[in-house]
SEMAR-362519 format. One record per residue (C-alpha): chain; y, z, x. Coordinates in nm, 3 decimals, decimal comma. Each point is the difference from the previous one (the first is absolute). Layout:
% SEMAR-362519
[A [Y Z X]] ...
This chain:
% SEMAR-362519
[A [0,000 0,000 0,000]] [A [0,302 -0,084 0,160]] [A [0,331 0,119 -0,024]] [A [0,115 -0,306 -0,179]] [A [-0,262 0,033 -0,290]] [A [0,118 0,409 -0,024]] [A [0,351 -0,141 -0,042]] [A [-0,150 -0,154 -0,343]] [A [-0,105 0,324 -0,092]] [A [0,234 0,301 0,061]] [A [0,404 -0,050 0,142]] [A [-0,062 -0,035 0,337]] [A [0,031 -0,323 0,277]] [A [-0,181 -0,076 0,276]] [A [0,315 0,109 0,273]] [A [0,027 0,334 -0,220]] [A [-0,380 0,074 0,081]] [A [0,051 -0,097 0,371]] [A [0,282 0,120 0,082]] [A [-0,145 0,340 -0,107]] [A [-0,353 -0,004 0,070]] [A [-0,087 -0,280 0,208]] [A [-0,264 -0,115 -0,274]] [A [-0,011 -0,412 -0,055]] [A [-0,350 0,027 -0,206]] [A [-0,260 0,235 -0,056]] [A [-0,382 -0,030 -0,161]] [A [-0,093 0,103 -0,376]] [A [-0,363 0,028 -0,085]] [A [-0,144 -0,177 -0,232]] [A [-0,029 0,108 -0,348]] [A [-0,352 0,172 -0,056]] [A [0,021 0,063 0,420]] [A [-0,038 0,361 0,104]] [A [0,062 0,171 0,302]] [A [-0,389 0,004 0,054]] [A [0,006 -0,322 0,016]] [A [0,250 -0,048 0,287]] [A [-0,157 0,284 0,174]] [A [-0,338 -0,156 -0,023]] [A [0,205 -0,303 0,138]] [A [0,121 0,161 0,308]] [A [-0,279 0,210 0,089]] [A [-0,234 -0,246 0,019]] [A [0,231 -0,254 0,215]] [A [0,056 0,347 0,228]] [A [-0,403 0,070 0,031]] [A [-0,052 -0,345 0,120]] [A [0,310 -0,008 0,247]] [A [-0,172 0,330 0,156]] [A [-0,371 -0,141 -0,018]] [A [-0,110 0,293 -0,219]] [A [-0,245 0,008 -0,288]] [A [0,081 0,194 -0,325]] [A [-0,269 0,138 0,094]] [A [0,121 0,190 0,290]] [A [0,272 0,176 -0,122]] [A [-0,030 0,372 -0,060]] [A [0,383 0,019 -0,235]] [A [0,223 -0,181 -0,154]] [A [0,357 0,125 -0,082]] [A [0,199 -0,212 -0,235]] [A [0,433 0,082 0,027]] [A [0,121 -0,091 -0,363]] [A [0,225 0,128 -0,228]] [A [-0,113 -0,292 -0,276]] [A [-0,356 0,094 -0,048]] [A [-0,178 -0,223 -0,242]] [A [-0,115 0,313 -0,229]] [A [0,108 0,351 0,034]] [A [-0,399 0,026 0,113]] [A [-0,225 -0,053 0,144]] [A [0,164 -0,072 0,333]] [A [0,099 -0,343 0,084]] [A [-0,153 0,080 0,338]] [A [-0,353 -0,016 -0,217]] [A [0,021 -0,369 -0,180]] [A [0,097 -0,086 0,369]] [A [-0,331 0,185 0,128]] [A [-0,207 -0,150 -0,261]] [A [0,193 -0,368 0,022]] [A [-0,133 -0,001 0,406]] [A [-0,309 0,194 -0,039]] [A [0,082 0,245 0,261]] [A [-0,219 0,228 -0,131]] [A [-0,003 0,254 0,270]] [A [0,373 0,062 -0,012]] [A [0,180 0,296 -0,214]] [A [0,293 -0,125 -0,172]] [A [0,321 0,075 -0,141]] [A [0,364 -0,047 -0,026]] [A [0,310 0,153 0,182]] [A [0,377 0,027 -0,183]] [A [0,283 0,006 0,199]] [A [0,155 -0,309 -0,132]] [A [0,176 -0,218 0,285]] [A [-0,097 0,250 0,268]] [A [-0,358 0,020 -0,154]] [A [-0,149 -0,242 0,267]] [A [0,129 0,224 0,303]] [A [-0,143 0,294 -0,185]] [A [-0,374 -0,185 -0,061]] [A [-0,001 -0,130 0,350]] [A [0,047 0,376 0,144]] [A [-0,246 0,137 -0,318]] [A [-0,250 -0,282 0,154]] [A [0,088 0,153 0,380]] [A [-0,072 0,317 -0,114]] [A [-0,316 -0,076 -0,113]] [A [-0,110 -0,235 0,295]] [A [0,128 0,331 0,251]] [A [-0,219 0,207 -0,126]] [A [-0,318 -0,161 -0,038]] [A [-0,003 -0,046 -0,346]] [A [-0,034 -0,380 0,015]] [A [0,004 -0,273 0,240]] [A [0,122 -0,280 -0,176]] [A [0,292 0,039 -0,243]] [A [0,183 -0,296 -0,224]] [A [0,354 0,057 -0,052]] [A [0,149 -0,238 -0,302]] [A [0,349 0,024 -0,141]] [A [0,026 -0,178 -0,301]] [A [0,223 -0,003 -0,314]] [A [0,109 -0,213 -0,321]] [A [0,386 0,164 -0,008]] [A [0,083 -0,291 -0,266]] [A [-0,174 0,196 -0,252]] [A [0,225 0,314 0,031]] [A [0,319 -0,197 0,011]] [A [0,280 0,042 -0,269]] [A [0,062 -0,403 0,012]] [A [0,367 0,073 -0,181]] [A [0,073 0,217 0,322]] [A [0,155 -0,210 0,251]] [A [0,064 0,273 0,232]] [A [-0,390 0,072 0,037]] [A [-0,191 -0,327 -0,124]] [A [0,127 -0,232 0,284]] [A [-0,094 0,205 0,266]] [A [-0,419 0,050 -0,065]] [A [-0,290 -0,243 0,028]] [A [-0,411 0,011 -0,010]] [A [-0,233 -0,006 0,278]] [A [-0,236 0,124 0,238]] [A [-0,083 0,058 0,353]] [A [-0,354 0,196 0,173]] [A [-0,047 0,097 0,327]] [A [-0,338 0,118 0,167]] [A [-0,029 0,347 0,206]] [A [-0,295 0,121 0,252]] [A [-0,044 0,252 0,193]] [A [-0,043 -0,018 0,373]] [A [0,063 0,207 0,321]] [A [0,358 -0,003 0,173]] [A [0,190 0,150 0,258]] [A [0,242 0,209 -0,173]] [A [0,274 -0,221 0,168]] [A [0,267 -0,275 -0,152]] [A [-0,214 -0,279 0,116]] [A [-0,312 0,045 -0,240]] [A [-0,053 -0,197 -0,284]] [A [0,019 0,100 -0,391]] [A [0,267 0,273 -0,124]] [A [0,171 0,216 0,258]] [A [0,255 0,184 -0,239]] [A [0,053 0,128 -0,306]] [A [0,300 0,129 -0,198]] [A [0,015 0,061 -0,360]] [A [0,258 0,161 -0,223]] [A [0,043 0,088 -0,394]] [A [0,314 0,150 -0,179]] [A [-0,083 0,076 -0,348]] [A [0,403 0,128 -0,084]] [A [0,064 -0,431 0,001]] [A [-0,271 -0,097 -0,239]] [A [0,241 -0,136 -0,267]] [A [0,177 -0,219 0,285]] [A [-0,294 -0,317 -0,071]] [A [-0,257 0,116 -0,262]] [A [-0,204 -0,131 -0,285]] [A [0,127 0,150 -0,380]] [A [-0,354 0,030 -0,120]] [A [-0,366 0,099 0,098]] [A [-0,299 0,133 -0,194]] [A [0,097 0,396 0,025]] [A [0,364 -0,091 -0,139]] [A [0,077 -0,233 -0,199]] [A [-0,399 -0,179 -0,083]] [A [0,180 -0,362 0,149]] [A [0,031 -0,182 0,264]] [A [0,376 0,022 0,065]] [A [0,229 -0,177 0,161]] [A [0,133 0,008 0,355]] [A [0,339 0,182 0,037]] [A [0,212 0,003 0,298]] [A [0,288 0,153 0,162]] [A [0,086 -0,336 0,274]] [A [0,316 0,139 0,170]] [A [-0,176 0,394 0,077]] [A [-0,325 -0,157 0,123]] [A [0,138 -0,259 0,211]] [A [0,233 0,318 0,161]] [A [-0,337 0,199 0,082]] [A [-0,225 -0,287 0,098]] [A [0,247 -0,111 0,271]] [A [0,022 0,356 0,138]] [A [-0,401 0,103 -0,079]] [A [-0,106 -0,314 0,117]] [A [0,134 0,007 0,347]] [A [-0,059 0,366 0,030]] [A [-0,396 0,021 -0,046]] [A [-0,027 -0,316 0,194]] [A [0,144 0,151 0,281]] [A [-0,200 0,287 -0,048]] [A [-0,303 -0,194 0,059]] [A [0,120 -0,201 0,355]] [A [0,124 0,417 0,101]] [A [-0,361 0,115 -0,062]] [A [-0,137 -0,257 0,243]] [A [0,369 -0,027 0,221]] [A [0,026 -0,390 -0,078]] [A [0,324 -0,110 -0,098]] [A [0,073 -0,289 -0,247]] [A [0,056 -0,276 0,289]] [A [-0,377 0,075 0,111]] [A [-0,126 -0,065 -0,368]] [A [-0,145 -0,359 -0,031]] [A [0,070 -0,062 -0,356]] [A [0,169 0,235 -0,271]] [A [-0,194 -0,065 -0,334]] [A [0,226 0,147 -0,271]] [A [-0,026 0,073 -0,366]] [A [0,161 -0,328 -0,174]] [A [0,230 0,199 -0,232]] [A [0,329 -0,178 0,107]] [A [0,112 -0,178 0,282]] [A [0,313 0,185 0,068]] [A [-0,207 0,304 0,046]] [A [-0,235 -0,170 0,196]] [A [0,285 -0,128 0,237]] [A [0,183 0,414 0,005]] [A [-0,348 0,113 0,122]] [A [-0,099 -0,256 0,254]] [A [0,348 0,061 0,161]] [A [0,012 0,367 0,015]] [A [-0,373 0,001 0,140]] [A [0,088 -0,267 0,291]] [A [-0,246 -0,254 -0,143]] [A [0,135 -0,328 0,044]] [A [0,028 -0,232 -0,296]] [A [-0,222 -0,267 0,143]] [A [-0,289 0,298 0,004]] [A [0,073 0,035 -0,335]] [A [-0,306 -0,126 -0,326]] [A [0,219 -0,115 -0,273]] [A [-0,182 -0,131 -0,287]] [A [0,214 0,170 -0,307]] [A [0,167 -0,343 -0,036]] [A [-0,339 -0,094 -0,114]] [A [-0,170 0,240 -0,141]] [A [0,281 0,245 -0,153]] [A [-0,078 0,384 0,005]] [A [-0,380 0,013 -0,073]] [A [-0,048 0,379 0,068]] [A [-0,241 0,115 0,140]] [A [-0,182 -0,347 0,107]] [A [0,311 -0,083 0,182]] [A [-0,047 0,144 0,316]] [A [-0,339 -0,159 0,058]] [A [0,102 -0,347 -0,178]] [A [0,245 -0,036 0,299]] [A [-0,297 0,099 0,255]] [A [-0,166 -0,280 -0,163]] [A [0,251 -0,208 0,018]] [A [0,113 0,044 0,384]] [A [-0,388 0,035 0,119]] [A [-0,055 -0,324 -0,191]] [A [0,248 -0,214 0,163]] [A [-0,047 0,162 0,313]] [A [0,277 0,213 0,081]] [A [-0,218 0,310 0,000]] [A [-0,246 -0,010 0,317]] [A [-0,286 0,260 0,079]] [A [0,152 0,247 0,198]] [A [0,348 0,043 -0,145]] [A [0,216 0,274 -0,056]] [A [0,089 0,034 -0,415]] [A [0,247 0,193 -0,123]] [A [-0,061 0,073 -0,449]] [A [0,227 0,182 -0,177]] [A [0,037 0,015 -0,404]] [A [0,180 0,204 -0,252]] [A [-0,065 0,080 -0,407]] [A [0,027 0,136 -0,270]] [A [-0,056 0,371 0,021]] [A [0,202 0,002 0,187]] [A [-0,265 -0,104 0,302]] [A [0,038 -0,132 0,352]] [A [-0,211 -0,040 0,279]] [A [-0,066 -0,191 0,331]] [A [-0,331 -0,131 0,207]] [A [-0,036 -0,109 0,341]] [A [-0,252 -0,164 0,086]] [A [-0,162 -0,243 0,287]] [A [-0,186 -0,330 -0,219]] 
Protein backbone atom coordinates (compact mmCIF):
# COMPACT_ATOMS: atom_id res chain seq x y z
CA UNK A 1 0.00 0.00 0.00
CA UNK A 2 1.60 3.02 -0.84
CA UNK A 3 1.36 6.33 0.35
CA UNK A 4 -0.43 7.48 -2.71
CA UNK A 5 -3.33 4.86 -2.38
CA UNK A 6 -3.57 6.04 1.71
CA UNK A 7 -3.99 9.55 0.30
CA UNK A 8 -7.42 8.05 -1.24
CA UNK A 9 -8.34 7.00 2.00
CA UNK A 10 -7.73 9.34 5.01
CA UNK A 11 -6.31 13.38 4.51
CA UNK A 12 -2.94 12.76 4.16
CA UNK A 13 -0.17 13.07 0.93
CA UNK A 14 2.59 11.26 0.17
CA UNK A 15 5.32 14.41 1.26
CA UNK A 16 3.12 14.68 4.60
CA UNK A 17 3.93 10.88 5.34
CA UNK A 18 7.64 11.39 4.37
CA UNK A 19 8.46 14.21 5.57
CA UNK A 20 7.39 12.76 8.97
CA UNK A 21 8.09 9.23 8.93
CA UNK A 22 10.17 8.36 6.13
CA UNK A 23 7.43 5.72 4.98
CA UNK A 24 6.88 5.61 0.86
CA UNK A 25 4.82 2.11 1.13
CA UNK A 26 4.26 -0.49 3.48
CA UNK A 27 2.65 -4.31 3.18
CA UNK A 28 -1.11 -5.24 4.21
CA UNK A 29 -1.96 -8.87 4.49
CA UNK A 30 -4.28 -10.31 2.72
CA UNK A 31 -7.76 -10.60 3.80
CA UNK A 32 -8.32 -14.12 5.52
CA UNK A 33 -4.12 -13.91 6.15
CA UNK A 34 -3.08 -14.29 9.76
CA UNK A 35 -0.06 -13.67 11.47
CA UNK A 36 0.48 -17.56 11.51
CA UNK A 37 0.64 -17.50 8.29
CA UNK A 38 3.51 -15.00 7.81
CA UNK A 39 5.25 -16.57 10.65
CA UNK A 40 5.02 -19.95 9.09
CA UNK A 41 6.40 -17.90 6.06
CA UNK A 42 9.48 -16.69 7.67
CA UNK A 43 10.37 -19.48 9.77
CA UNK A 44 10.56 -21.82 7.31
CA UNK A 45 12.71 -19.51 4.77
CA UNK A 46 14.99 -18.95 8.24
CA UNK A 47 15.30 -22.98 8.94
CA UNK A 48 16.50 -23.50 5.49
CA UNK A 49 18.97 -20.40 5.41
CA UNK A 50 20.53 -22.12 8.71
CA UNK A 51 20.35 -25.83 7.30
CA UNK A 52 18.16 -26.93 10.23
CA UNK A 53 15.28 -29.38 10.31
CA UNK A 54 12.03 -28.57 12.25
CA UNK A 55 12.97 -31.26 13.63
CA UNK A 56 15.87 -30.05 15.53
CA UNK A 57 14.65 -27.33 17.29
CA UNK A 58 14.05 -27.63 21.01
CA UNK A 59 11.70 -23.80 21.20
CA UNK A 60 10.16 -21.57 19.39
CA UNK A 61 9.34 -18.00 20.64
CA UNK A 62 6.99 -16.01 18.52
CA UNK A 63 7.26 -11.68 19.34
CA UNK A 64 3.63 -10.47 18.43
CA UNK A 65 1.35 -8.22 19.71
CA UNK A 66 -1.41 -9.35 16.79
CA UNK A 67 -1.89 -12.91 17.73
CA UNK A 68 -4.31 -14.69 15.50
CA UNK A 69 -6.60 -15.84 18.63
CA UNK A 70 -6.26 -14.76 22.14
CA UNK A 71 -5.13 -18.75 22.40
CA UNK A 72 -3.69 -21.00 21.87
CA UNK A 73 -0.36 -19.36 21.15
CA UNK A 74 0.48 -18.37 17.72
CA UNK A 75 3.86 -19.90 18.52
CA UNK A 76 1.69 -23.43 18.36
CA UNK A 77 -0.11 -23.22 14.67
CA UNK A 78 3.58 -22.25 13.81
CA UNK A 79 4.86 -25.56 15.66
CA UNK A 80 2.25 -27.63 14.16
CA UNK A 81 2.47 -25.70 10.48
CA UNK A 82 6.53 -27.03 10.47
CA UNK A 83 6.14 -30.12 12.41
CA UNK A 84 8.75 -29.30 14.86
CA UNK A 85 7.44 -31.49 17.14
CA UNK A 86 10.14 -31.52 19.68
CA UNK A 87 10.02 -27.79 20.30
CA UNK A 88 7.88 -25.99 23.26
CA UNK A 89 6.16 -23.06 22.01
CA UNK A 90 4.75 -19.85 22.76
CA UNK A 91 4.49 -16.21 22.29
CA UNK A 92 6.31 -13.11 23.82
CA UNK A 93 4.48 -9.34 24.09
CA UNK A 94 6.47 -6.51 24.15
CA UNK A 95 5.15 -4.96 21.06
CA UNK A 96 8.00 -3.20 18.88
CA UNK A 97 10.68 -4.17 21.38
CA UNK A 98 9.14 -7.75 21.58
CA UNK A 99 11.81 -9.24 19.16
CA UNK A 100 14.84 -7.95 21.40
CA UNK A 101 12.99 -9.38 24.34
CA UNK A 102 12.38 -13.12 22.49
CA UNK A 103 15.88 -13.13 21.19
CA UNK A 104 17.32 -12.66 24.95
CA UNK A 105 14.14 -15.12 26.32
CA UNK A 106 15.68 -17.62 23.50
CA UNK A 107 19.48 -16.74 25.03
CA UNK A 108 18.34 -17.46 28.20
CA UNK A 109 17.21 -20.62 27.44
CA UNK A 110 20.16 -21.72 25.09
CA UNK A 111 22.67 -20.44 28.40
CA UNK A 112 21.41 -22.63 30.47
CA UNK A 113 21.03 -25.81 28.86
CA UNK A 114 17.57 -25.84 28.40
CA UNK A 115 17.72 -26.18 24.60
CA UNK A 116 20.12 -26.14 21.87
CA UNK A 117 18.36 -24.92 19.07
CA UNK A 118 15.93 -22.00 19.46
CA UNK A 119 13.69 -20.17 16.50
CA UNK A 120 13.17 -16.63 17.07
CA UNK A 121 10.15 -15.14 14.69
CA UNK A 122 8.74 -11.65 14.93
CA UNK A 123 5.73 -11.39 13.15
CA UNK A 124 2.59 -9.16 13.12
CA UNK A 125 -0.62 -8.07 10.99
CA UNK A 126 -0.70 -4.21 12.63
CA UNK A 127 -3.36 -3.38 9.72
CA UNK A 128 -5.88 -5.12 11.68
CA UNK A 129 -5.57 -2.87 14.82
CA UNK A 130 -5.46 0.32 12.85
CA UNK A 131 -8.15 3.12 13.27
CA UNK A 132 -8.03 3.74 9.24
CA UNK A 133 -9.84 7.41 9.97
CA UNK A 134 -6.62 8.14 12.14
CA UNK A 135 -4.11 9.69 10.04
CA UNK A 136 -1.79 10.33 12.77
CA UNK A 137 -1.42 6.43 13.49
CA UNK A 138 -2.66 4.52 10.22
CA UNK A 139 0.18 5.79 7.90
CA UNK A 140 2.84 4.85 9.95
CA UNK A 141 2.19 0.66 10.45
CA UNK A 142 2.47 -2.24 8.02
CA UNK A 143 2.37 -6.35 8.13
CA UNK A 144 5.15 -8.68 8.07
CA UNK A 145 7.53 -11.04 9.31
CA UNK A 146 11.06 -11.87 9.89
CA UNK A 147 12.79 -15.41 11.85
CA UNK A 148 16.06 -15.88 12.82
CA UNK A 149 17.73 -19.26 14.00
CA UNK A 150 19.79 -19.55 17.47
CA UNK A 151 22.31 -22.50 18.68
CA UNK A 152 24.24 -22.94 21.20
CA UNK A 153 27.97 -23.37 21.02
CA UNK A 154 31.18 -22.74 23.09
CA UNK A 155 32.91 -19.16 23.06
CA UNK A 156 35.49 -17.26 24.56
CA UNK A 157 33.76 -14.84 26.65
CA UNK A 158 35.44 -12.10 24.44
CA UNK A 159 33.92 -9.43 21.69
CA UNK A 160 35.08 -11.57 18.90
CA UNK A 161 32.68 -14.69 19.35
CA UNK A 162 29.84 -15.22 17.38
CA UNK A 163 25.93 -15.03 18.38
CA UNK A 164 24.69 -12.36 21.11
CA UNK A 165 27.27 -10.65 23.27
CA UNK A 166 24.88 -8.10 25.11
CA UNK A 167 21.82 -7.57 26.39
CA UNK A 168 19.84 -4.57 27.68
CA UNK A 169 16.24 -4.42 28.29
CA UNK A 170 14.01 -1.84 29.90
CA UNK A 171 10.07 -1.41 30.78
CA UNK A 172 8.28 1.73 32.28
CA UNK A 173 4.80 0.90 33.04
CA UNK A 174 3.96 4.93 34.32
CA UNK A 175 3.97 5.57 30.01
CA UNK A 176 1.58 2.86 29.04
CA UNK A 177 -1.09 5.27 27.68
CA UNK A 178 1.76 7.04 25.49
CA UNK A 179 1.05 4.10 22.32
CA UNK A 180 -1.57 1.53 23.48
CA UNK A 181 -4.42 -0.51 22.17
CA UNK A 182 -8.22 0.76 23.67
CA UNK A 183 -9.42 -2.78 23.97
CA UNK A 184 -8.44 -6.44 24.96
CA UNK A 185 -10.38 -9.43 26.29
CA UNK A 186 -10.13 -8.46 30.25
CA UNK A 187 -11.52 -4.82 29.34
CA UNK A 188 -13.51 -4.05 27.01
CA UNK A 189 -14.34 -8.04 25.22
CA UNK A 190 -12.85 -6.24 21.60
CA UNK A 191 -10.21 -5.93 19.78
CA UNK A 192 -9.56 -2.17 20.00
CA UNK A 193 -7.95 0.12 18.23
CA UNK A 194 -4.40 1.45 18.31
CA UNK A 195 -4.03 4.84 20.13
CA UNK A 196 -1.05 6.96 20.16
CA UNK A 197 0.57 9.84 21.69
CA UNK A 198 3.31 10.70 18.33
CA UNK A 199 5.01 13.86 19.72
CA UNK A 200 5.78 12.10 23.66
CA UNK A 201 7.01 8.85 22.09
CA UNK A 202 9.12 10.23 19.50
CA UNK A 203 10.73 12.56 22.68
CA UNK A 204 11.55 9.19 24.67
CA UNK A 205 12.53 6.94 21.80
CA UNK A 206 15.24 9.41 20.69
CA UNK A 207 16.62 9.63 24.25
CA UNK A 208 15.83 5.62 25.28
CA UNK A 209 17.00 4.56 22.14
CA UNK A 210 20.47 5.90 22.21
CA UNK A 211 20.77 5.31 25.87
CA UNK A 212 20.31 1.35 26.08
CA UNK A 213 22.25 1.08 22.92
CA UNK A 214 25.06 2.52 24.43
CA UNK A 215 24.58 0.52 27.30
CA UNK A 216 25.17 -2.51 25.36
CA UNK A 217 28.72 -1.31 23.35
CA UNK A 218 29.73 -0.07 27.52
CA UNK A 219 29.11 -3.68 28.67
CA UNK A 220 31.54 -5.05 26.10
CA UNK A 221 33.75 -1.36 25.83
CA UNK A 222 32.97 -1.10 21.93
CA UNK A 223 31.99 2.14 20.83
CA UNK A 224 29.52 2.87 17.94
CA UNK A 225 32.41 3.43 15.18
CA UNK A 226 33.52 -0.34 15.93
CA UNK A 227 29.84 -1.60 15.28
CA UNK A 228 29.53 -3.05 11.69
CA UNK A 229 25.97 -2.35 11.07
CA UNK A 230 23.26 -0.66 13.42
CA UNK A 231 19.92 -2.60 12.77
CA UNK A 232 17.21 -0.34 14.24
CA UNK A 233 13.55 -0.60 14.97
CA UNK A 234 11.81 1.01 11.69
CA UNK A 235 9.49 3.31 13.68
CA UNK A 236 10.56 6.60 11.90
CA UNK A 237 13.38 7.72 10.12
CA UNK A 238 14.06 10.85 11.97
CA UNK A 239 14.52 8.78 15.01
CA UNK A 240 16.48 6.43 13.31
CA UNK A 241 18.85 9.28 12.03
CA UNK A 242 18.90 11.11 16.17
CA UNK A 243 20.12 7.63 17.30
CA UNK A 244 22.66 6.64 14.74
CA UNK A 245 24.27 10.12 15.35
CA UNK A 246 24.42 10.24 19.02
CA UNK A 247 25.82 6.51 19.03
CA UNK A 248 28.73 7.39 16.36
CA UNK A 249 27.30 4.93 13.82
CA UNK A 250 27.74 6.28 10.54
CA UNK A 251 24.78 6.56 8.22
CA UNK A 252 26.21 4.34 5.55
CA UNK A 253 26.25 1.45 8.53
CA UNK A 254 22.90 2.18 8.88
CA UNK A 255 19.64 -0.88 7.62
CA UNK A 256 16.91 1.31 6.47
CA UNK A 257 14.04 -0.51 5.16
CA UNK A 258 10.97 1.63 6.86
CA UNK A 259 10.61 3.30 3.43
CA UNK A 260 9.47 -0.09 2.49
CA UNK A 261 8.06 -1.79 4.89
CA UNK A 262 6.53 1.02 7.34
CA UNK A 263 6.58 0.24 11.18
CA UNK A 264 5.85 -3.56 11.31
CA UNK A 265 6.53 -4.04 15.10
CA UNK A 266 7.93 -6.45 16.25
CA UNK A 267 9.00 -8.27 12.78
CA UNK A 268 10.82 -5.16 11.95
CA UNK A 269 13.98 -5.63 13.39
CA UNK A 270 14.56 -9.02 11.80
CA UNK A 271 12.78 -8.00 8.33
CA UNK A 272 15.77 -5.55 7.97
CA UNK A 273 18.32 -8.52 8.96
CA UNK A 274 16.69 -10.18 6.16
CA UNK A 275 16.87 -7.67 4.08
CA UNK A 276 20.71 -6.54 4.52
CA UNK A 277 21.90 -10.42 4.87
CA UNK A 278 19.99 -10.97 1.63
CA UNK A 279 21.62 -8.49 -0.51
CA UNK A 280 24.75 -8.96 1.11
CA UNK A 281 25.56 -6.19 3.24
CA UNK A 282 25.56 -8.37 6.34
CA UNK A 283 28.73 -10.83 6.24
CA UNK A 284 29.52 -13.69 8.84
CA UNK A 285 31.50 -12.17 11.31
CA UNK A 286 30.05 -8.69 11.74
CA UNK A 287 29.49 -6.53 14.48
CA UNK A 288 25.34 -5.64 14.82
CA UNK A 289 24.11 -3.17 16.75
CA UNK A 290 19.62 -3.78 17.48
CA UNK A 291 17.85 -1.51 19.30
CA UNK A 292 13.81 -1.14 19.45
CA UNK A 293 11.29 0.66 21.49
CA UNK A 294 7.22 0.01 22.29
CA UNK A 295 4.52 0.28 23.65
CA UNK A 296 4.73 -0.28 27.36
CA UNK A 297 6.60 1.74 27.38
CA UNK A 298 9.62 -0.91 26.34
CA UNK A 299 13.14 -0.53 25.02
CA UNK A 300 15.93 -2.64 24.62
CA UNK A 301 19.24 -3.30 22.71
CA UNK A 302 21.31 -6.61 21.40
CA UNK A 303 24.72 -6.97 20.31
CA UNK A 304 25.58 -9.49 18.67
CA UNK A 305 28.45 -11.11 16.24
CA UNK A 306 26.26 -12.97 12.94
Amino acid sequence: MTNEELSTMVDTSDSWIQERSGIQERRIAAEGELTSDLATIAAERALGHAGVAPEELDLIILATATPDQTFPATAATVQARLGAKNAAAFDQQAVCTGFIFALTTADAYLRSGLAKTALVIGAETFSRILDWTDRSTCVLFGDGAGAVVLRAESGDGRVQDRGLLAIDLNTDGNLKELLYVDGGPSSTQTTGHLRMEGRDVFRHAVVNLAQTAQTVLDDLGVSGEEVDWLVPHQANLRIIDGAAKKLGVAREKVVITINRHGNTSAASIPLALATAVGDGRIQRGDLLLMEAMGGGMTWGAALMRW
